[in-house]
C-alpha positions, 0 to 999 in steps of 0.5 A, spaced: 053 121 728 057 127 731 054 131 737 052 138 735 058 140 739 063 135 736 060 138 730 062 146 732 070 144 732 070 138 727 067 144 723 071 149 725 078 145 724 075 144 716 074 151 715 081 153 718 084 148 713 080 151 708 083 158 710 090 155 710 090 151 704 087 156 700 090 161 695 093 165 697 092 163 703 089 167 710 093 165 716 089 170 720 083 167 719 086 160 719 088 163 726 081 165 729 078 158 727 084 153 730 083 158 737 075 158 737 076 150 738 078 151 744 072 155 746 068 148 745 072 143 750 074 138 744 076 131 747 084 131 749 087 129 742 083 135 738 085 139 742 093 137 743 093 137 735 089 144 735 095 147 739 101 143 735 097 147 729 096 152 731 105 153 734 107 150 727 102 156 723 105 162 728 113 159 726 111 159 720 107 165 718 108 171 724 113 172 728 109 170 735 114 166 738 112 166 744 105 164 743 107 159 738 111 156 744 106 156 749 101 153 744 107 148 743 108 146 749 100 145 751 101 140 745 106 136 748 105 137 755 097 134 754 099 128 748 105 125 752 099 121 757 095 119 750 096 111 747 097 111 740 098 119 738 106 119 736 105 123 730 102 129 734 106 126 741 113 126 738 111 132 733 110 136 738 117 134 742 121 135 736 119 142 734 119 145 741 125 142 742 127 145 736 125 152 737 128 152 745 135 151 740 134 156 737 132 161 742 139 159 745 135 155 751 139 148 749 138 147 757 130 146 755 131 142 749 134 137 752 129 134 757 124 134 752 128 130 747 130 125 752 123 124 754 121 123 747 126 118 745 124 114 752 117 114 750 118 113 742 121 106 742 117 102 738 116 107 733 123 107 728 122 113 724 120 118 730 126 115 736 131 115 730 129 122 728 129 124 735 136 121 736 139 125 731 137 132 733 138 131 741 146 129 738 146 135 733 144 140 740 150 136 743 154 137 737 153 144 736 154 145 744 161 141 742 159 137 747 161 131 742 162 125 747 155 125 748 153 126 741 157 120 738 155 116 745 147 118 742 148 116 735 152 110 737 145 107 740 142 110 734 147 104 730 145 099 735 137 100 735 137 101 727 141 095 727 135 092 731 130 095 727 132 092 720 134 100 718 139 098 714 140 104 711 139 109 717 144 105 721 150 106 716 147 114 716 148 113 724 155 110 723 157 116 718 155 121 722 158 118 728 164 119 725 164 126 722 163 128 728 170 124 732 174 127 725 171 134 729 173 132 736 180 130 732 179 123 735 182 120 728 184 113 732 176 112 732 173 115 727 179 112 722 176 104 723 168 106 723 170 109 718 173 103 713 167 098 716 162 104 713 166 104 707 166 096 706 158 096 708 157 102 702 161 098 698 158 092 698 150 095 699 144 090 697 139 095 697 137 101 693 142 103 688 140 110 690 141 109 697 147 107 695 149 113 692 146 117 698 150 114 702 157 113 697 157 121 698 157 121 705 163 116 705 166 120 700 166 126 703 168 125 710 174 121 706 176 128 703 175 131 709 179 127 713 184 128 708 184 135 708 184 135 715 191 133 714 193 137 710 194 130 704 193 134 698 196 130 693 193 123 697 186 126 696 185 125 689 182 120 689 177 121 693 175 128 690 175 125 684 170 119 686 165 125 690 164 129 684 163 124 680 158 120 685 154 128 686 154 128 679 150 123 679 145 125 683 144 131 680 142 128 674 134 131 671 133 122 671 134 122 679 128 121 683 126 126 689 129 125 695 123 123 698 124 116 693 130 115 695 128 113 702 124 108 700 118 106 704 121 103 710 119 108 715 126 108 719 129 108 713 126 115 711 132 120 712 137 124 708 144 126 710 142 133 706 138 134 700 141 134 694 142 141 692 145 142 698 149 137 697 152 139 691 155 146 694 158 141 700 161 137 694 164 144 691 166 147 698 171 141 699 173 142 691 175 149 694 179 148 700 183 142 696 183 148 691 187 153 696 191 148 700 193 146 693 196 153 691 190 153 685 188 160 686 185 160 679 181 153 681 178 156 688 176 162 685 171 159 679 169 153 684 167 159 689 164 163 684 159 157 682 157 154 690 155 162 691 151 162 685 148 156 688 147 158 695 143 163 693 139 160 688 137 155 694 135 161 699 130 164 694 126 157 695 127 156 704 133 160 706 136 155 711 141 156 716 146 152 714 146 155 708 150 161 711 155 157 714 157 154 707 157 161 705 162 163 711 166 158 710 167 159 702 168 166 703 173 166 708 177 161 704 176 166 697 179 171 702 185 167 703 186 166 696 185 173 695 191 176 699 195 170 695 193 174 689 195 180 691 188 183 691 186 185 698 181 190 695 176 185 694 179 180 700 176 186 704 169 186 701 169 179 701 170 180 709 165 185 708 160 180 707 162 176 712 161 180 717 154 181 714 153 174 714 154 175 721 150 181 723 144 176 720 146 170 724 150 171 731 150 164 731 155 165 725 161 170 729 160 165 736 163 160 732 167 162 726 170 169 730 177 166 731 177 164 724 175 171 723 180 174 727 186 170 723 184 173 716 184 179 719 191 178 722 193 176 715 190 182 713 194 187 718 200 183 716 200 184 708 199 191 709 205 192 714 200 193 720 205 189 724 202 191 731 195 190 729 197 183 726 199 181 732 193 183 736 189 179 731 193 173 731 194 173 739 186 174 740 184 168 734 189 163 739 186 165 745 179 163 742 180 158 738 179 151 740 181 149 733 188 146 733 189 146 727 187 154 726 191 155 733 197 152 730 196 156 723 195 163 728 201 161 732 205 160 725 204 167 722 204 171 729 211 168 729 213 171 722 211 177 724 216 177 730 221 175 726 219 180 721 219 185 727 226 183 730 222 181 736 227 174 738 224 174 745 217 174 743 220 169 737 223 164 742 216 165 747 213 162 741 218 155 739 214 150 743 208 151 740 211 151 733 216 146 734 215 141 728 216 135 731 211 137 737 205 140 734 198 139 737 196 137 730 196 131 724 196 136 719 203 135 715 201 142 710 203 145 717 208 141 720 211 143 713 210 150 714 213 149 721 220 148 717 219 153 713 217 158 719 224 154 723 228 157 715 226 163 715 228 164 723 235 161 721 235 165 714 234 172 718 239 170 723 244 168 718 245 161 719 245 159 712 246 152 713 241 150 718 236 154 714 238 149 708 237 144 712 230 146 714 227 149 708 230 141 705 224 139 709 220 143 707 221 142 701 221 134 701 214 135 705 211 140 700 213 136 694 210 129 697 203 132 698 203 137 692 203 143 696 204 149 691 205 155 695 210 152 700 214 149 695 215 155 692 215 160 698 221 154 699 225 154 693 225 162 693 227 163 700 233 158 698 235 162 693 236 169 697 240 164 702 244 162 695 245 169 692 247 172 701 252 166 699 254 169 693 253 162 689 249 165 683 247 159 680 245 156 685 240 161 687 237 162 680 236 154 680 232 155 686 228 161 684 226 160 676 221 154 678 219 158 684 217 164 679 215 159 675 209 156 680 209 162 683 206 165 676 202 158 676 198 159 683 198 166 682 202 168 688 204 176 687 208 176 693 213 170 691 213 173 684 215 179 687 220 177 691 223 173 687 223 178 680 227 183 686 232 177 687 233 175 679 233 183 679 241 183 682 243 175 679 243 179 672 245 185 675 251 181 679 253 178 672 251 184 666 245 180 664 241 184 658 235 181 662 237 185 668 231 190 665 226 185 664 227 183 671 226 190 674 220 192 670 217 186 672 218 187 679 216 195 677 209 191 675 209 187 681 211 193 687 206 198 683 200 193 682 200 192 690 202 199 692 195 201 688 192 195 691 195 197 698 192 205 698 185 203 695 186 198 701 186 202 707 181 208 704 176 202 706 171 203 712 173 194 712 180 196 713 178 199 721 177 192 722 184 191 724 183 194 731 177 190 733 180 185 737 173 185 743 166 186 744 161 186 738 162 185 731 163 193 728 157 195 723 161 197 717 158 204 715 159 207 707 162 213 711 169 209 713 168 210 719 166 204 724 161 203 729 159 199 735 153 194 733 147 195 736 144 188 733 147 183 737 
């Protein structure tokens, strides 16, 4: 029978889940009996449990974060000495680490979490669990050698615990994270060995199909990252079937998808979460493609999404994949020659950044690159310039820092600047670039053309946009093709080989229609524009009037453009993201 003291908490912990539990729920009351326990001595258990309560309750209904953290770590630093206690132990460990990340304190984080893991070694789900957020807080730090050697241990100890499945979850994110650390010569044969294993799965068909989507994806993903458009099909194809699937009203809930071994009880993502993940790598195939149209609709449909998601748990990550779709929809943007809605895109990125500053520490070089192209598109030759030297020095993206380098050299050699140019060639050499990507290799050719075409050597830029060309054409990049096949037929037609240039530029208006490109259209209606004028075609009027179209339809495009208060983006380039105002003015942010 309990003691008349154990009576007074015992009864004061029911009341307070009556209180939490009740509809709708009284948190404050809630609060003042969980606090009031105290007041009796409990034994050491009640009372690290109390105070684990009563941090998750503060997280989650108020903003006392500070009171929340002094009564995680009172959990912590009291059940680490109790035997048998691991749920409230490791719970314990795991959130207050949690909340030391989220308030830019990974440096607290991590001993704990170690900690933890030593301690946790007998209890699958929790050194597992453990693991895998001690590796998300390097990997977020970048520190990847850390993390890929932490989840690597996670292979071995969930290989030892009869994990199966969590094993291969461990295997897969190991090797996500060696594709972003662009160690593709590791990351390539776990891969394939993690494949095999997906393919020849014995267990549960839905964990299969979990982990079948995983694969798939950092299959796309390992494409795309090099720029194989055309060698990704397959795969894109086989992930929207697999999601598909998964999405199916039969599906059973995540939760029963794990099944009922206690180190088998992870995901890689929700479902739902899933889903936009699937549309968002349709996306970047869609724009690396040139299928502007494709991009545009798949965007449309991963938004909705998105913000169905947050209605129900506004999670992080969900903004992520917003910025990353939005900065894509840009780019699609200023190839369809609507920069209006490209900046209010950009609008809504900056928003997104405001809300989240985590988002601008890592995407700000990215950032800075739209606006470079954006500058550039409007002629802001010297803004764009700026925006592109200033995503270089911040990028520790190869890839983006090679596509920065790329457009900061066709600007020099639209301005002429041939000293600032040859500066430039060692980083946008095409047989040397720091990258596996093949679309920017082929852009770099095209990059080489278009120096030779300004200069006047029209067979050496022949050379060089044949290249192109034969780069493009294998890996189905439509917007490099017909930028290619147009550039050849303003060479052919400064040559005066007028059949030769209309055969280059009629299948470049052709796919430029296609994508839709305006730029390319544009260009190459002016130069259809003189072929018929040079011979007295009839055709010369249709042609003028469809580079009158294109030319009038941008230059409105252009004077809406730069009445926009996002268009005083081009000259930010340090400090705070600007607080973009409605009265076209911008301002220094005072929220970061």
């Amino acid at each position: 029978m309990a003691s008349s003291q154990d009576a007074w908490y015992l009864s004061l912990l029911g009341l307070a889940e009556n209180f939490r539990t009740s509809s709708p729920p009284n948190i404050k009351f809630c609060i003042q009996c969980l606090l009031a326990v105290f007041n009796f001595k409990p034994p050491q258990r009640v009372e690290a449990r109390t105070h684990l309560q009563l941090g998750n309750i503060l997280i989650s209904h108020t903003k006392n974060i500070d009171l929340a953290r002094n009564h995680l770590e009172q959990a912590w630093y009291l059940s680490q000495a109790l035997n048998a206690f691991d749920d409230v132990k490791f719970e314990a460990a795991s959130v207050l680490a949690d909340l030391y990340e989220q308030q830019n304190q990974p440096n607290l984080s991590r001993p704990i979490l170690r900690k933890a893991i030593e301690l946790s070694q007998t209890n699958v789900y929790w050194h597992c669990r453990l693991i895998f957020q001690l590796a998300q807080i390097h990997a977020i730090e970048r520190d990847y050698e850390s993390a890929t050697g932490l989840l690597g241990v996670g292979v071995d100890y969930a290989n030892i615990s009869s994990a199966n499945y969590t094993k291969v979850l461990f295997m897969l994110s190991r090797c996500m994270l060696l594709l972003i650390d662009k160690k593709i010569s590791e990351a390539s044969p776990l891969l394939t060995q993690a494949g095999f294993i997906v393919d020849n799965w014995q267990g549960s068909q839905y964990q299969k199909e979990y982990l079948k989507v995983f694969y798939l994806f950092l299959q796309v993903c390992h494409y795309l990252m090099g720029g194989q458009v055309k060698s990704v099909k397959p795969c894109l194809k086989q992930l929207q079937q697999s999601i598909l699937t998964i999405m199916q009203p039969a599906w059973p809930s995540d939760e029963n998808v794990c099944g009922a071994n206690m180190g088998d009880m992870f995901m890689w993502m929700p479902k739902e979460q899933l889903y936009v993940v699937v549309y968002l790598v349709t996306v970047m195939h869609s724009v690396q493609a040139g299928y502007m149209d494709k991009a545009q609709k798949y965007t449309d449909k991963a938004l909705v999404q998105i913000e169905k998601l947050k209605v129900v748990d506004n999670k992080p990550i969900l903004s992520v994949f917003q910025l990353i779709l939005l900065e894509h929809i840009v780019m699609c943007r200023f190839v369809m020659g609507n920069k209006v809605m490209a900046l209010q895109e950009m609008s809504q990125m900056v928003s997104l950044c405001h809300q989240y500053p985590r988002l601008l520490q890592s995407h700000r070089p990215q950032i800075h690159t739209l606006i470079g192209l954006y500058a550039m598109s409007m002629n802001f030759m010297n803004e764009a310039e700026q925006q592109f030297v200033t995503a270089i020095k911040l990028s520790p993206e190869k890839e983006l820092w090679t596509f920065a380098n790329l457009n900061l050299a066709i600007v020099y050699l639209r301005q002429k600047r041939d000293q600032e140019f040859n500066a430039l060639l060692d980083r946008i050499n095409p047989e040397s670039l720091p990258t596996h990507s093949h679309s920017l290799r082929a852009a770099a050719y095209y990059v080489q053309g278009l120096q030779s075409f300004f200069q006047a050597r029209y067979n050496e830029a022949k050379r060089f946009l044949r290249e192109t060309l034969k780069m493009a054409n294998a890996e189905d990049l439509n917007r490099l093709t017909s930028c290619s096949l147009v550039l050849l037929g303003h060479i052919f037609l400064s040559l005066g080989n007028r059949k030769e240039s209309s055969n280059m530029v009629a299948p470049a208006m052709q796919l430029a229609s296609k994508i839709p490109d305006v730029h390319v259209q544009l260009w190459a209606s002016a130069i259809l524009r003189d072929l018929y004028k040079s011979s007295s075609d009839p055709k010369e009027n249709e042609a003028y009037q469809m580079h009158n179209n294109f030319s009038q339809a941008l230059l409105k495009d252009h004077f809406q453009s730069i009445e926009m208060p996002e268009h005083g983006l081009i000259n930010w380039t340090e400090g705070n993201l600007p607080v973009l105002s409605s009265d076209n003015s911008i301002k220094s942010s005072p929220l970061l």
